[in-house]
Kinemage of the C-alpha trace (Angstrom):
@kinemage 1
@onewidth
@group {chain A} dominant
@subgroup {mainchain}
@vectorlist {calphas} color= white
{ca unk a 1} P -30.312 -3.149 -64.606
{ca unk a 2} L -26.831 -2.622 -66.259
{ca unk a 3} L -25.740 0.886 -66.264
{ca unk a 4} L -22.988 2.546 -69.115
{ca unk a 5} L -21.048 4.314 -66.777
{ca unk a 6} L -19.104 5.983 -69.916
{ca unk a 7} L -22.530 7.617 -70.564
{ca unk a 8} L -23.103 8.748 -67.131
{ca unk a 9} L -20.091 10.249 -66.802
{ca unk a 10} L -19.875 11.529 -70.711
{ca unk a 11} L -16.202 9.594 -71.472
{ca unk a 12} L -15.190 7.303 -74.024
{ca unk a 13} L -14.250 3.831 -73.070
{ca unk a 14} L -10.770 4.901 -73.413
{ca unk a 15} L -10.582 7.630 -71.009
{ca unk a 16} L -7.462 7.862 -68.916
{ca unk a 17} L -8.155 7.785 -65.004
{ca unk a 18} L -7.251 12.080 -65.070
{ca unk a 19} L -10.140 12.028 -67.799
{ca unk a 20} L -12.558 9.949 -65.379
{ca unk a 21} L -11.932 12.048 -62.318
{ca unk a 22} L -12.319 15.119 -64.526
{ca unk a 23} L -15.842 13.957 -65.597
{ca unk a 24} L -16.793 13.275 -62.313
{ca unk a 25} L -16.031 16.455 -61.202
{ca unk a 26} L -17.691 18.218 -63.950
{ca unk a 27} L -20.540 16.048 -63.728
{ca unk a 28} L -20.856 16.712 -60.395
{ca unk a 29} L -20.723 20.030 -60.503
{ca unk a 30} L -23.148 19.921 -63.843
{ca unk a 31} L -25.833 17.849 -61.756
{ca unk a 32} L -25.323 19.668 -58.282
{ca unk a 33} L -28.890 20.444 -56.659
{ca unk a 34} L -27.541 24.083 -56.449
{ca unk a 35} L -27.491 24.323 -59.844
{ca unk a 36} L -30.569 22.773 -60.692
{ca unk a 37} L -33.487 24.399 -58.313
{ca unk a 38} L -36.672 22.866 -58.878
{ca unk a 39} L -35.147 19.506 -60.208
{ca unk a 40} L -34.568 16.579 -58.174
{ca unk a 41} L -31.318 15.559 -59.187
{ca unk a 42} L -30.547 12.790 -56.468
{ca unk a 43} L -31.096 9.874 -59.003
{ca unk a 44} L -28.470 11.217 -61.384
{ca unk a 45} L -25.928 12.032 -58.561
{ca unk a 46} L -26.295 8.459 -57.257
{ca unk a 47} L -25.287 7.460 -60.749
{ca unk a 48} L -22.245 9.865 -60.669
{ca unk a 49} L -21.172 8.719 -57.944
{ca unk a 50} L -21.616 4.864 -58.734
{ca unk a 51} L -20.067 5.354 -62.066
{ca unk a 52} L -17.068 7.570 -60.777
{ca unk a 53} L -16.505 4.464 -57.833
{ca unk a 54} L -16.305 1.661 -59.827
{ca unk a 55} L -14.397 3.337 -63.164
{ca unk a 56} L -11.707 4.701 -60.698
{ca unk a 57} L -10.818 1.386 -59.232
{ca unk a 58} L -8.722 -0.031 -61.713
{ca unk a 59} L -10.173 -3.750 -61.046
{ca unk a 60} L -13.506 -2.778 -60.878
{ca unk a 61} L -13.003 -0.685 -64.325
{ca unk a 62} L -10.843 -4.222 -66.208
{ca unk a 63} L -14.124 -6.087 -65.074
{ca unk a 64} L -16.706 -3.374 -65.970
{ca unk a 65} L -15.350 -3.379 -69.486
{ca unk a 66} L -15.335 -7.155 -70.338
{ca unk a 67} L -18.725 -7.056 -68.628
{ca unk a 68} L -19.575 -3.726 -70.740
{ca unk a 69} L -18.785 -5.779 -74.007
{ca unk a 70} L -20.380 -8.550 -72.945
{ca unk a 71} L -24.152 -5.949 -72.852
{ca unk a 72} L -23.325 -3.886 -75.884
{ca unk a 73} L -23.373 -7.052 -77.515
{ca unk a 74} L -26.788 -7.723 -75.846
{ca unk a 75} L -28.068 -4.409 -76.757
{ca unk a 76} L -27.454 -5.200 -80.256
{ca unk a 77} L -29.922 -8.064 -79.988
{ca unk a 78} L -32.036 -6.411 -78.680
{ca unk a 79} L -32.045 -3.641 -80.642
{ca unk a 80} L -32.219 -5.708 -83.791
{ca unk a 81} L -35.229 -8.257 -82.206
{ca unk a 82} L -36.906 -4.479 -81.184
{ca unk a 83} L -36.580 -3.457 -84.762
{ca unk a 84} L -38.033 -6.991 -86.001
{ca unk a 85} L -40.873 -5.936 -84.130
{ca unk a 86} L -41.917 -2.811 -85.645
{ca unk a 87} L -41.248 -3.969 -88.682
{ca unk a 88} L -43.585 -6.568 -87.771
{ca unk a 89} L -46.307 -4.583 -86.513
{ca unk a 90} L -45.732 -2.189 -89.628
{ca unk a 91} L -46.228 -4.847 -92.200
{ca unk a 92} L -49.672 -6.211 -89.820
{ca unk a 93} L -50.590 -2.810 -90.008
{ca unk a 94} L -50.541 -2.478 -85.911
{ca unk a 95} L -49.250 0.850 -84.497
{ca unk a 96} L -45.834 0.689 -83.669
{ca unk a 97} L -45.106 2.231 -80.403
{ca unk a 98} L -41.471 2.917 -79.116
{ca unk a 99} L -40.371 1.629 -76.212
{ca unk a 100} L -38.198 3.743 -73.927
{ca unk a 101} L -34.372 2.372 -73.750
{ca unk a 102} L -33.942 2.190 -70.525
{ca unk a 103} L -36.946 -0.226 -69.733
{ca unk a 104} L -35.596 -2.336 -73.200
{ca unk a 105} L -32.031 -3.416 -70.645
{ca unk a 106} L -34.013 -4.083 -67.339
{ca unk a 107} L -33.648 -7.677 -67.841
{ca unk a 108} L -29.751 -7.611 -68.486
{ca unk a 109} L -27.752 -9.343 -65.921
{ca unk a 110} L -24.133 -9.004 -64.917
{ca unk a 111} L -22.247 -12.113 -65.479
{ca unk a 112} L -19.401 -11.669 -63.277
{ca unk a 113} L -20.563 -12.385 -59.836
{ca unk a 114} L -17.450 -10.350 -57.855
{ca unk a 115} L -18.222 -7.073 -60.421
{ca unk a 116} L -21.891 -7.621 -59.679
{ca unk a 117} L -21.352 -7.709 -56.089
{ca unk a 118} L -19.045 -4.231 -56.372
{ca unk a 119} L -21.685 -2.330 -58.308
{ca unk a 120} L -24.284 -2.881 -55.801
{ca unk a 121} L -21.997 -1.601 -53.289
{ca unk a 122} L -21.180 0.923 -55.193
{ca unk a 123} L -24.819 1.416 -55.256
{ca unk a 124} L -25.107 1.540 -51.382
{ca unk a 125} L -22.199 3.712 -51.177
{ca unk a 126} L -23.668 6.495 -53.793
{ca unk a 127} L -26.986 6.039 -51.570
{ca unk a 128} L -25.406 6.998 -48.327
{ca unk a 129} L -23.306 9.502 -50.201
{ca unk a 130} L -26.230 11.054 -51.248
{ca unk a 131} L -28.193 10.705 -47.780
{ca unk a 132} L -25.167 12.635 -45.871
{ca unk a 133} L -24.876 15.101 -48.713
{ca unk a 134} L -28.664 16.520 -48.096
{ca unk a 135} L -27.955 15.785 -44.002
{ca unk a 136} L -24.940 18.157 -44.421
{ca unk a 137} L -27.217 20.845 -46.235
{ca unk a 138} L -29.988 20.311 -43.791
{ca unk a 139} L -27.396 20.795 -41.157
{ca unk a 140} L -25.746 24.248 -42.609
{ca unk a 141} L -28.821 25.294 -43.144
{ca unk a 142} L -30.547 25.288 -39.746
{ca unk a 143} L -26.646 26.446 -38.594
{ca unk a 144} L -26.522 29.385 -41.191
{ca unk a 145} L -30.237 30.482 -39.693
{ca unk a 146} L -29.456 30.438 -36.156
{ca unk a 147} L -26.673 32.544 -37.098
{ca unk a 148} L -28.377 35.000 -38.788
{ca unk a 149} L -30.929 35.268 -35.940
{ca unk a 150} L -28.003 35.428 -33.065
{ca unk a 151} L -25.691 37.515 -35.034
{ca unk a 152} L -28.301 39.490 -36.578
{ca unk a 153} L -30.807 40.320 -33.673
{ca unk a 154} L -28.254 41.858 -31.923
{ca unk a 155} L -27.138 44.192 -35.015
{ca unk a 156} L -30.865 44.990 -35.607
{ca unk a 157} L -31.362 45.564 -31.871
{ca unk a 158} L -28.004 47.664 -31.783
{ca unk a 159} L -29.461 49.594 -35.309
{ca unk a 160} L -32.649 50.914 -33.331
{ca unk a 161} L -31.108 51.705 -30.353
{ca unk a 162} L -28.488 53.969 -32.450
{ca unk a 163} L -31.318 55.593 -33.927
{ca unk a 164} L -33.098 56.098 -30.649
{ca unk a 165} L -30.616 57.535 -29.651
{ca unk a 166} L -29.909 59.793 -32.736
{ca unk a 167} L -33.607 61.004 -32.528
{ca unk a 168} L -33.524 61.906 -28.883
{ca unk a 169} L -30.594 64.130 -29.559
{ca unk a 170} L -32.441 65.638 -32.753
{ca unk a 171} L -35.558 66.001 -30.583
{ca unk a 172} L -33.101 68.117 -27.463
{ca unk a 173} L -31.565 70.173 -30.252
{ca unk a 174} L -34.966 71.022 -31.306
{ca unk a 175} L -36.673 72.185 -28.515
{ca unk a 176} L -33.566 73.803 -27.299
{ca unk a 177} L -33.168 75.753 -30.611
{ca unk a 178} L -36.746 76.874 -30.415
């Protein structure tokens, strides 16, 4: 499956390398799980990071775009031989049911063997990425709660001990004042 990195990471084809890290960043940022409770946005930050590893490298990027030419010319075909179609079924008088894009390109495949080869590392690497990013999370949180229940055991133990205290002296004045 060919992926438009320029869509991913919402730059034009012409995007200066400042412009690409920017995106990244801000994509990053856009698609972080923080930001999105309830949504599992590992998927889409596997494709940030792919994107953002091979359009940084600058001979990863030359070979992306003659291999990026090489689809949107594909996906004009295809387009065209999907429109055939429902023109087709329209004039049989069959329903004409649209077909999601991204299952159309499934069959696309990368021509240049050494680009190939770097995407699905760049793959990997966004997997792993991904992996130690939730690790690290899993890993500050159990941290964070152990020191909340150190640090604040002790405060809470400290708090009732104080107000023991207070009342004892509250309860002395009392009876002595009596």
């Amino acid at each position: 499956m060919f992926l438009n990195y320029y869509v991913i990471l919402d730059v034009s084809e012409t995007a200066t390398q400042k412009e690409i890290k920017a995106a990244f960043k801000r994509q990053t940022l856009k698609w972080h799980p923080d930001r999105n409770p309830g949504q599992d946005t590992t998927i889409r930050m596997q494709q940030i990071n792919e994107a953002y590893l091979i359009l940084k490298d600058i001979e990863a990027r030359e070979r992306y775009n003659i291999e990026y030419q090489r689809f949107k010319s594909y996906q004009k075909q295809k387009e065209e031989f999907y429109r055939q179609q429902r023109e087709h079924k329209r004039y049989s008088g069959q329903s004409a049911t649209q077909t999601d894009k991204k299952q159309k390109y499934n069959d696309y495949q990368v021509d240049d063997d050494v680009l190939n080869s770097w995407m699905n590392n760049a793959r990997k690497q966004s997997i792993e990425l991904a992996k130690q990013a939730l690790e690290d999370l899993v890993g500050m949180t159990k941290a964070a709660t152990k020191a909340i229940i150190n640090e604040g055991c002790g405060k809470i133990l400290v708090f009732f001990v104080f107000q023991l205290v207070i009342s004892i002296i509250f309860l002395i004045i009392y009876y002595l004042t009596r």
